[in-house]
N, C-alpha and C positions, 0 to 999 in steps of 0.2 A: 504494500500500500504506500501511495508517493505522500511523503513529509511535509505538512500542511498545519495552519488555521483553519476552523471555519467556524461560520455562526449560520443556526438553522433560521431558515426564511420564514416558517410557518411554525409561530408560537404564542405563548402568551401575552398579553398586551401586558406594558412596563416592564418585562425582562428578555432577555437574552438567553439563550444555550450558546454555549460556545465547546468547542473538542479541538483537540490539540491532538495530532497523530503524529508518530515519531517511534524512529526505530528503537530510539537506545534510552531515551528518558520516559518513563512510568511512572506517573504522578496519579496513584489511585485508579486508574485504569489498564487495561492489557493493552491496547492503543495508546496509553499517550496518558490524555488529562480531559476533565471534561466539568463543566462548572455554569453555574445560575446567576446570570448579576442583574440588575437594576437597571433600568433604562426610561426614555420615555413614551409614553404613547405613540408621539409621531414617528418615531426611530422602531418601535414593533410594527405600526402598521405601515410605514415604507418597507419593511424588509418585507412583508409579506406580498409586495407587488413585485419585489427579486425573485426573477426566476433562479430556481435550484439548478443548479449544475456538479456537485461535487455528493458522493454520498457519505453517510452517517457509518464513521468507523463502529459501533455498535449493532448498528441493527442491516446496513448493507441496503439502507430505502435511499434514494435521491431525497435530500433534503436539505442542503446547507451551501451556501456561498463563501467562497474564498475571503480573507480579510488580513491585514497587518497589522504588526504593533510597529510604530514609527517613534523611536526616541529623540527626540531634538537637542541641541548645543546646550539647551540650559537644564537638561535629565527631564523633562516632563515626557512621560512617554501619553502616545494619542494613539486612538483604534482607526484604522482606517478601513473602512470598506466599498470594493466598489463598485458599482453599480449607475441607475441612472439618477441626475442631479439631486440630490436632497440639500442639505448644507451647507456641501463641496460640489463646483461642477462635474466632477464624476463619483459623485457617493454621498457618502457619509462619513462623516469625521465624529470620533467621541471621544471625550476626556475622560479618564480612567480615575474614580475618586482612592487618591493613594490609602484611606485610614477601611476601604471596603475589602472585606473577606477573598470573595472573589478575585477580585481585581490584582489582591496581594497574591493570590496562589496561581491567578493567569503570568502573572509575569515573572513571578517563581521558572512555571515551567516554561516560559519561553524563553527565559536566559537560558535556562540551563538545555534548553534544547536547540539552541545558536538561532531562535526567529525573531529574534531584534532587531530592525533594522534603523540605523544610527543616521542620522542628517545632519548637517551643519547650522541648518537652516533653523527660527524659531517654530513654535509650534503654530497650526493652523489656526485662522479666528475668522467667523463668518464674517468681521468686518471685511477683509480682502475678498469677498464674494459678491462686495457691493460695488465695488471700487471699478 
């Protein structure tokens, strides 16, 4: 199974699934990692209009969209996912609240499973989406 993020398209309003697949780090699952976080309404029902393209390391159903963790210059890391314009012109951008359960054990396992990916640049703000 190829070495990935994703977040399921089709769930509950104000949270997220998210699964973390990976050959060599096990974080509570035989695939990987896989965790419940907080979000908002509009961020659950725009993902529900992403079509699935990636299936569910658990269950083997199409169900989940590709996504990044982006850490910026100044360590703020941001979820990026993408899809058609929500926030971002190509997706959705979420800030990750550092003192949440979730949040802390998502980026647990993505350091330790090398899907960090580092940017020079600062972190996203929809003000640049107006601009």
């Amino acid at each position: 199974m190829e070495e990935r993020l994703q977040v399921k398209c089709n769930y509950d309003n104000g949270l997220i699934h998210v699964q973390g697949v990976s050959k060599t780090v096990n974080q509570g699952r035989e695939y990987g990692f896989a965790t419940k976080m907080r979000t908002t309404t509009e961020v659950s029902m725009w993902l529900k209009e992403q079509p699935p393209v990636l299936k569910s390391a658990a269950s083997n159903t199409l169900a989940y969209t590709p996504f990044q963790i982006i850490r910026y210059s100044n360590k703020v890391p941001q979820l990026f996912i993408p899809g058609t314009p929500a926030n971002h012109p190509n997706g959705a951008v979420l800030n990750l609240h550092p003192l949440s359960n979730g949040v802390k054990q998502l980026l647990s396992f993505a350091e330790k499973a090398g899907f960090i990916v580092d940017s020079d640049e600062l972190p996203f703000t929809t003000d640049e989406v107006k601009e």
